[in-house]
MITIPA-538880 format. One record per residue (C-alpha): x, y, z; residue in three letters; residue number from 1. Coordinates in Angstrom, 1 decimal, decimal comma. Layout:
// MITIPA-538880
X; Y; Z; ALA; NUM
...
***
This chain:
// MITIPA-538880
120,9; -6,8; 106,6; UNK; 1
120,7; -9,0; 109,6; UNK; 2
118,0; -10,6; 111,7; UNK; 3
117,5; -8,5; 115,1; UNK; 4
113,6; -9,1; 115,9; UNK; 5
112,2; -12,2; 115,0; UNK; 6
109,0; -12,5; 113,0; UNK; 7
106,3; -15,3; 112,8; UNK; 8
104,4; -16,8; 110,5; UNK; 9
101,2; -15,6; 111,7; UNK; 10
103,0; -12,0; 112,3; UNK; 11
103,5; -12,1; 108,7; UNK; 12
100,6; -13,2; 107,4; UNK; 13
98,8; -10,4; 109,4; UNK; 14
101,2; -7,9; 107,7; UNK; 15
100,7; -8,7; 104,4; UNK; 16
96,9; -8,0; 104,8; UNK; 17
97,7; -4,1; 104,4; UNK; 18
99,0; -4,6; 101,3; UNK; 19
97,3; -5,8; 97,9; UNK; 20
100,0; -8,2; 97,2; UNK; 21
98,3; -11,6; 97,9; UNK; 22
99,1; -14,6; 100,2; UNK; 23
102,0; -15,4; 101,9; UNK; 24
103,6; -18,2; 100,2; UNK; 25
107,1; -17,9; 102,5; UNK; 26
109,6; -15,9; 103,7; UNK; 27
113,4; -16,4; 105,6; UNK; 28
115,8; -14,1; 107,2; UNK; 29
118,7; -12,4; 105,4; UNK; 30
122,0; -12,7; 107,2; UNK; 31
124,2; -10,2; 105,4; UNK; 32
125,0; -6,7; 106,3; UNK; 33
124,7; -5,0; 110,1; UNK; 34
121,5; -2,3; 110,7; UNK; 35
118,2; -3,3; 109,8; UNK; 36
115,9; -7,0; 110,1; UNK; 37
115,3; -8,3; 107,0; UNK; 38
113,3; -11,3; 105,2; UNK; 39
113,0; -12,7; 101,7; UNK; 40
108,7; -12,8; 101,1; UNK; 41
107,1; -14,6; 98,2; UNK; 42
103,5; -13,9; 98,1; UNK; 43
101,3; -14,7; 95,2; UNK; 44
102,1; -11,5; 93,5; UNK; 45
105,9; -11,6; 93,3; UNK; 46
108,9; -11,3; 95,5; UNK; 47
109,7; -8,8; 98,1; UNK; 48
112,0; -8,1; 100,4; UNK; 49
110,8; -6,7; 104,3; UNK; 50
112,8; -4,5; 106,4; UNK; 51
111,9; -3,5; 110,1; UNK; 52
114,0; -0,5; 110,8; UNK; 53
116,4; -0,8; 114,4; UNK; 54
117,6; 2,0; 114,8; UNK; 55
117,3; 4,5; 112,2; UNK; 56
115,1; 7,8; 113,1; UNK; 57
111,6; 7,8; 112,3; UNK; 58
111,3; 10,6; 111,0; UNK; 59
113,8; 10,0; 108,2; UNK; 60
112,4; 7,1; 107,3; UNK; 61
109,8; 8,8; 104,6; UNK; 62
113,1; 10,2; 102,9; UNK; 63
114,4; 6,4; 102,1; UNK; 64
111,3; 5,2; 101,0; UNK; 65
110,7; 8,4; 98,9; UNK; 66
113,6; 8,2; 97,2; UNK; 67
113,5; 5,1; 96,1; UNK; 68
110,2; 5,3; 94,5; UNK; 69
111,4; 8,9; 92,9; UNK; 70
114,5; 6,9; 91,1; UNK; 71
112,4; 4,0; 90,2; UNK; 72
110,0; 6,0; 88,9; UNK; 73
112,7; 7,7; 86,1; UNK; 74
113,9; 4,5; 85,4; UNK; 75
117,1; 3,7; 87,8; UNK; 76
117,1; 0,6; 89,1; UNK; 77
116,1; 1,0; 92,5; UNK; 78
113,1; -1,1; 94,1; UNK; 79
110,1; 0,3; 94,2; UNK; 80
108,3; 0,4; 97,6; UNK; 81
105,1; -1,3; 97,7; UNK; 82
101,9; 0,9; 99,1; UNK; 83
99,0; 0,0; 101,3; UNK; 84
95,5; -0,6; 100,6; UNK; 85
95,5; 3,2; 102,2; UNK; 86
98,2; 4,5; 99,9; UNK; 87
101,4; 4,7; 102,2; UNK; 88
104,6; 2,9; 102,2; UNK; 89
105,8; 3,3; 105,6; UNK; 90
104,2; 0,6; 108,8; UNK; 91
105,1; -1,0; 111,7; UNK; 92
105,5; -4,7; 112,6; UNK; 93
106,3; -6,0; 116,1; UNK; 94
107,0; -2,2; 117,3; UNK; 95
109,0; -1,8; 114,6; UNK; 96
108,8; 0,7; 111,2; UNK; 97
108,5; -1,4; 108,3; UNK; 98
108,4; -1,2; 104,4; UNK; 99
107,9; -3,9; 102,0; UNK; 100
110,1; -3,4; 98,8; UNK; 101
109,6; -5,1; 95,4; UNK; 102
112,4; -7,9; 95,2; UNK; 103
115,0; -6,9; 92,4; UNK; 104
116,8; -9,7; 90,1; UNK; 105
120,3; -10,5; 90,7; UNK; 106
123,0; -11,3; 92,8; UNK; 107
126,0; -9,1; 94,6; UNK; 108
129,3; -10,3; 92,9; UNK; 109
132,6; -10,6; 95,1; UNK; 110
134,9; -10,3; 93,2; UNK; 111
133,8; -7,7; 90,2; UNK; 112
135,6; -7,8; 87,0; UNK; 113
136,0; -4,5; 85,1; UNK; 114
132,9; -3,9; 83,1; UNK; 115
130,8; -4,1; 86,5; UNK; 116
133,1; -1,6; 88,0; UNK; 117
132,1; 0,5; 84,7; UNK; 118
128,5; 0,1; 85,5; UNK; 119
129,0; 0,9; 89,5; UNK; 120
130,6; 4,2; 88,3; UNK; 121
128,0; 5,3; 85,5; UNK; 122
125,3; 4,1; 87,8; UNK; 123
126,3; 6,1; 91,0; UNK; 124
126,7; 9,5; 88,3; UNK; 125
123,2; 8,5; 87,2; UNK; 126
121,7; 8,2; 90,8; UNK; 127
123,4; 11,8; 91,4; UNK; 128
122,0; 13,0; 88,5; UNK; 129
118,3; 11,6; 88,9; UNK; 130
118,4; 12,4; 92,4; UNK; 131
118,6; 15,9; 91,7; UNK; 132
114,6; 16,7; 91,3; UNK; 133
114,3; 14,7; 94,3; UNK; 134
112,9; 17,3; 96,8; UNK; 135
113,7; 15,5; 100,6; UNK; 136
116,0; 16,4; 102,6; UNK; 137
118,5; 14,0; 105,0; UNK; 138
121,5; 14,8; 106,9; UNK; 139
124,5; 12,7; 107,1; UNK; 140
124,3; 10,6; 110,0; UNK; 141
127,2; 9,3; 109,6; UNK; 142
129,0; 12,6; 108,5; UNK; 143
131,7; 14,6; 110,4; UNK; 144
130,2; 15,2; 113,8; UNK; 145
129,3; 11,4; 113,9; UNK; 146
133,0; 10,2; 112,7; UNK; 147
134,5; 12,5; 115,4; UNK; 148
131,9; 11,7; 118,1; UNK; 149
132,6; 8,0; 117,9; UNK; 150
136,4; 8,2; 117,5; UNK; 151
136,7; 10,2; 120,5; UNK; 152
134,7; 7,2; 122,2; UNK; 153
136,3; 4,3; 120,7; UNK; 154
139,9; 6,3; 121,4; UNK; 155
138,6; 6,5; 124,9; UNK; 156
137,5; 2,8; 124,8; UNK; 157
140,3; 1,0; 123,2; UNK; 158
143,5; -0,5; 125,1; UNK; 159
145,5; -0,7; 122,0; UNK; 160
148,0; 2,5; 121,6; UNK; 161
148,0; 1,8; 118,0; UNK; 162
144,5; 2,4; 116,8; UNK; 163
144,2; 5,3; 119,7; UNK; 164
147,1; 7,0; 117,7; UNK; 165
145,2; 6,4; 114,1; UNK; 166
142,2; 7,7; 115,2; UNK; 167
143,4; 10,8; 116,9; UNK; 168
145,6; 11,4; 114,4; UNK; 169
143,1; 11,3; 111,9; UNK; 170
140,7; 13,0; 113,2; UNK; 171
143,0; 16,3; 113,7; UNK; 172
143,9; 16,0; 110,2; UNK; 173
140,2; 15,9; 108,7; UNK; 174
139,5; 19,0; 110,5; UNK; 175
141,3; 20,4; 107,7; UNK; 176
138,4; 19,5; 105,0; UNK; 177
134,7; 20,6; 104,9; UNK; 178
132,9; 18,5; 102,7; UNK; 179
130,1; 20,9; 102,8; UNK; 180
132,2; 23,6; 100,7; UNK; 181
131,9; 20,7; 97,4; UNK; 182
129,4; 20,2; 95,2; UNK; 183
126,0; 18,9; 97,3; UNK; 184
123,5; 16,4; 96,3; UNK; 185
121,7; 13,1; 97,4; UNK; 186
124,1; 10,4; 97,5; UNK; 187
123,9; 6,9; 98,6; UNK; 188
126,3; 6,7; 100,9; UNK; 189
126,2; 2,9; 101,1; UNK; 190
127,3; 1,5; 97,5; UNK; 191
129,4; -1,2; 98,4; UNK; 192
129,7; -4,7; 96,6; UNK; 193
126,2; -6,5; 98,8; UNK; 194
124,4; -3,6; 97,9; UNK; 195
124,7; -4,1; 94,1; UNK; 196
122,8; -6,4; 91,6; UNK; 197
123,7; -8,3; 88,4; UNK; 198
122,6; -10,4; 85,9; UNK; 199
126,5; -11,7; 84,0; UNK; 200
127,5; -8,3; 83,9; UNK; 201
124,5; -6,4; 83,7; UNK; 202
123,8; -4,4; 86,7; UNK; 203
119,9; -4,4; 87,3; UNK; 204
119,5; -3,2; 91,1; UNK; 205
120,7; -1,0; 93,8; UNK; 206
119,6; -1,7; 96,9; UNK; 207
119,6; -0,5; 100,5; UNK; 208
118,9; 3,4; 100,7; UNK; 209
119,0; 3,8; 104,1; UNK; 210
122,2; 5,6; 104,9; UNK; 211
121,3; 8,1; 101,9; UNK; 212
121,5; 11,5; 102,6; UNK; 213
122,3; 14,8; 101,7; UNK; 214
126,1; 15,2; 101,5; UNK; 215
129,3; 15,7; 99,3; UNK; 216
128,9; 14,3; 95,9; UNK; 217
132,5; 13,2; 95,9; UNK; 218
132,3; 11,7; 99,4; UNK; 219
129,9; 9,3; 97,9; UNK; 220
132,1; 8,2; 94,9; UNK; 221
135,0; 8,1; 97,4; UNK; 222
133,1; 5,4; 99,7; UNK; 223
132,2; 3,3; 96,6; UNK; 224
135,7; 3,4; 95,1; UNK; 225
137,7; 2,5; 99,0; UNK; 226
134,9; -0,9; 99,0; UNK; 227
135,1; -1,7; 94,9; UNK; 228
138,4; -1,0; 94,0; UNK; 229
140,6; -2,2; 96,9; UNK; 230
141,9; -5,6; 97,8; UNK; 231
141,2; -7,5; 101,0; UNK; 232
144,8; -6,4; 102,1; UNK; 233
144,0; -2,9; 101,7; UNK; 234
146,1; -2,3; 98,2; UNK; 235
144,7; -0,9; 95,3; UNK; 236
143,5; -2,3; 92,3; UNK; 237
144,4; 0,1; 89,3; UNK; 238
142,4; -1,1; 86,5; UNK; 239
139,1; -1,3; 89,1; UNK; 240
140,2; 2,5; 89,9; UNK; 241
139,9; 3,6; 86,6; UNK; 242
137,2; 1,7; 84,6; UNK; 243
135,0; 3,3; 87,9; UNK; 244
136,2; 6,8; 87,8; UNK; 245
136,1; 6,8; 84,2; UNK; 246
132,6; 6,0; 84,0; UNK; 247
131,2; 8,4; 87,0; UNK; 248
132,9; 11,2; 84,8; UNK; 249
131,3; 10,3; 81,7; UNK; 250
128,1; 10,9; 84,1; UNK; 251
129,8; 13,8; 86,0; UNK; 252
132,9; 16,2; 85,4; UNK; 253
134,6; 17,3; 88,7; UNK; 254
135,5; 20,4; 90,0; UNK; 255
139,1; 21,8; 90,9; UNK; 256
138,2; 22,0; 94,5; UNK; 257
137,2; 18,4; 94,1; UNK; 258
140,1; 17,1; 92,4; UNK; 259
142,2; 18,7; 95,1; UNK; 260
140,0; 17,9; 97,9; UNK; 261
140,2; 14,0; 96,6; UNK; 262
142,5; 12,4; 99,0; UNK; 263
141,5; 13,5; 102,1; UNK; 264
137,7; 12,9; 101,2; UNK; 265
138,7; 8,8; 101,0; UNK; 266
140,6; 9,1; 103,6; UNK; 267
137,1; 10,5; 105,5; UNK; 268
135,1; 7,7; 103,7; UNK; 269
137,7; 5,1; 104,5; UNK; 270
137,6; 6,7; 108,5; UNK; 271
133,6; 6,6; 108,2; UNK; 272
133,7; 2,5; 107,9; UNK; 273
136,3; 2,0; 109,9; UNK; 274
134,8; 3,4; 112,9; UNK; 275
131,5; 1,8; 112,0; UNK; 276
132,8; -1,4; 112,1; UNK; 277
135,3; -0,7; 114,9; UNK; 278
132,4; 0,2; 117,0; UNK; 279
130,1; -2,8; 116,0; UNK; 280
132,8; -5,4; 116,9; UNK; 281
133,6; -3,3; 120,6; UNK; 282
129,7; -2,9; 120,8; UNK; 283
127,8; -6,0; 119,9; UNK; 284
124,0; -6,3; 119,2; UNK; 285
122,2; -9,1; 120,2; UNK; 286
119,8; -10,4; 117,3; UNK; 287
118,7; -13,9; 115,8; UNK; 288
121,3; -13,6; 112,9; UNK; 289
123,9; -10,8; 113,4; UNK; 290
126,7; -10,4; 110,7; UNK; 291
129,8; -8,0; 112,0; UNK; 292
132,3; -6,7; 109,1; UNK; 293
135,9; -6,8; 110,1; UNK; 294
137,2; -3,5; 110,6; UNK; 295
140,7; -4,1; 110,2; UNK; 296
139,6; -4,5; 106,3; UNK; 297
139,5; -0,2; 106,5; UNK; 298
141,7; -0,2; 109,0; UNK; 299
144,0; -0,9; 106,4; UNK; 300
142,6; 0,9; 103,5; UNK; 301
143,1; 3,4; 105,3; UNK; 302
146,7; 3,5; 106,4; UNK; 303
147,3; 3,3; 102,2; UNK; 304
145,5; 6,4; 102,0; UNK; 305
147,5; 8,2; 104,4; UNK; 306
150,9; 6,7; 103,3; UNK; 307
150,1; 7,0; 99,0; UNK; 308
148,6; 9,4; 97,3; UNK; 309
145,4; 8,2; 95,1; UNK; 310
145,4; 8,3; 91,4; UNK; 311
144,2; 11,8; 90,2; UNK; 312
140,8; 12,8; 89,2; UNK; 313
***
């Protein structure tokens, strides 16, 4: 979440008119993660949070919002989107889609200790679970055709023989995997550490939906384990590993053709990141507040994956 079009006071209080959620009492920029503008907004009837969508397509942009509501609605702790004196939950602000989202309690922890890994893991089986009834459909924009579209680019782009080599590499060896032969669902796809609420260690949100999609159930376990249960310095933590796994299973029992496909699926999540953040730091967007994740972070993460083999499912 980062700050790429600027919004005024007056822009805002115009805004908020749509909506019944009273006046504007404040609002200010959010500075963590990389896609979308976003503000903190206090109005008279609670706290929100406001995103204007850069570069996501339109037309996916009723699947995010739907979603959302559909999980809060059974009781996961998503935010609900707020509606319009008209009923919708989708608008635009300076040329830009917009959707105002109830504010949920708590803060993303940094370092998590093992009883917030537990309720990462139980929470992602949950979402898999409850997202099951959910009737939209989203494909992976970030899936397989993306993570070889931009390697061949950034392959292309790159003066360093190393990370040419790693990505080539890589690439010719995922070829081997289709994720579309595992079990399917709605996933997150985006469950990393900023994008998780507590309270001490109770988890009460789960926030940013708008990489979810329709993809490999294990792909999206594999993404939150490489982010939750690695160091900095790309080397595993055990007892994170398993307190997670542990509790998606209690949600969720895998498959053989998981369990085998395992390692090369977070090697394809670990790729995913990598690439997104390798192409961020070679391409830079301009914007008020712009935050750019180190890639060499899944760089590494990845390089473990392809030297060790992970703990079994």
């Amino acid at each position: 979440m980062s700050v790429f079009t600027k919004v005024s006071h007056a822009q805002l209080r115009k805004f908020l008119k749509q909506y019944p959620v009273g006046p504007l009492i404040g609002f200010q920029g959010i500075g963590e993660g990389v896609e979308n503008t976003n503000y903190f907004v206090d109005t008279e009837d609670g706290r929100w949070v406001l995103t204007l969508f850069e570069r996501l397509n339109y037309a996916d942009l009723p699947f995010f919002l739907g979603l959302m509501d559909h999980l809060a609605s059974r009781g996961f702790p998503s935010a609900m989107p707020a509606r319009t004196h008209e009923g919708g939950n989708l608008t635009t602000l300076n040329h830009k889609p917009a959707a105002l989202v109830r504010r949920l309690t708590g803060q993303s922890v940094l370092f998590p200790n093992l009883e917030q890994c537990r309720q990462v893991g139980r929470a992602l089986g949950e979402l898999h679970i409850d997202a099951k009834s959910y009737s939209g459909h989203c494909d992976n924009s970030r899936g397989a055709l993306w993570r070889e579209q931009t390697g061949r680019l950034l392959s292309r782009k790159t003066r360093d023989a190393g990370i040419r080599k790693l990505i080539d590499d890589e690439l010719a060896v995922q070829m081997s995997i289709d994720l579309t032969s595992l079990p399917q669902g709605v996933i997150h796809a985006d469950l990393f550490r900023d994008n998780v609420l507590f309270v001490d260690d109770r988890l009460t949100g789960v926030i940013d939906f708008y990489y979810a999609c329709n993809d490999s159930l294990l792909y999206d376990l594999a993404v939150t384990v490489n982010d939750w249960c690695f160091e900095v310095d790309g080397t595993l933590n055990p007892a994170r590993w398993e307190a997670m796994v542990g509790a998606y299973r209690s949600r969720r029992e895998f498959t053989e053709a998981e369990r085998s496909a395992w390692p090369l699926v977070l090697r394809a999540a670990a790729l995913r990141f990598w690439l997104s953040r390798l192409y961020d730091w070679t391409f830079p967007r301009e914007g008020d507040v712009v935050h750019i994740k180190d890639p060499d972070q899944y760089r590494r993460i990845l390089l473990r994956h392809r030297e060790q083999a992970p703990p079994a499912l």
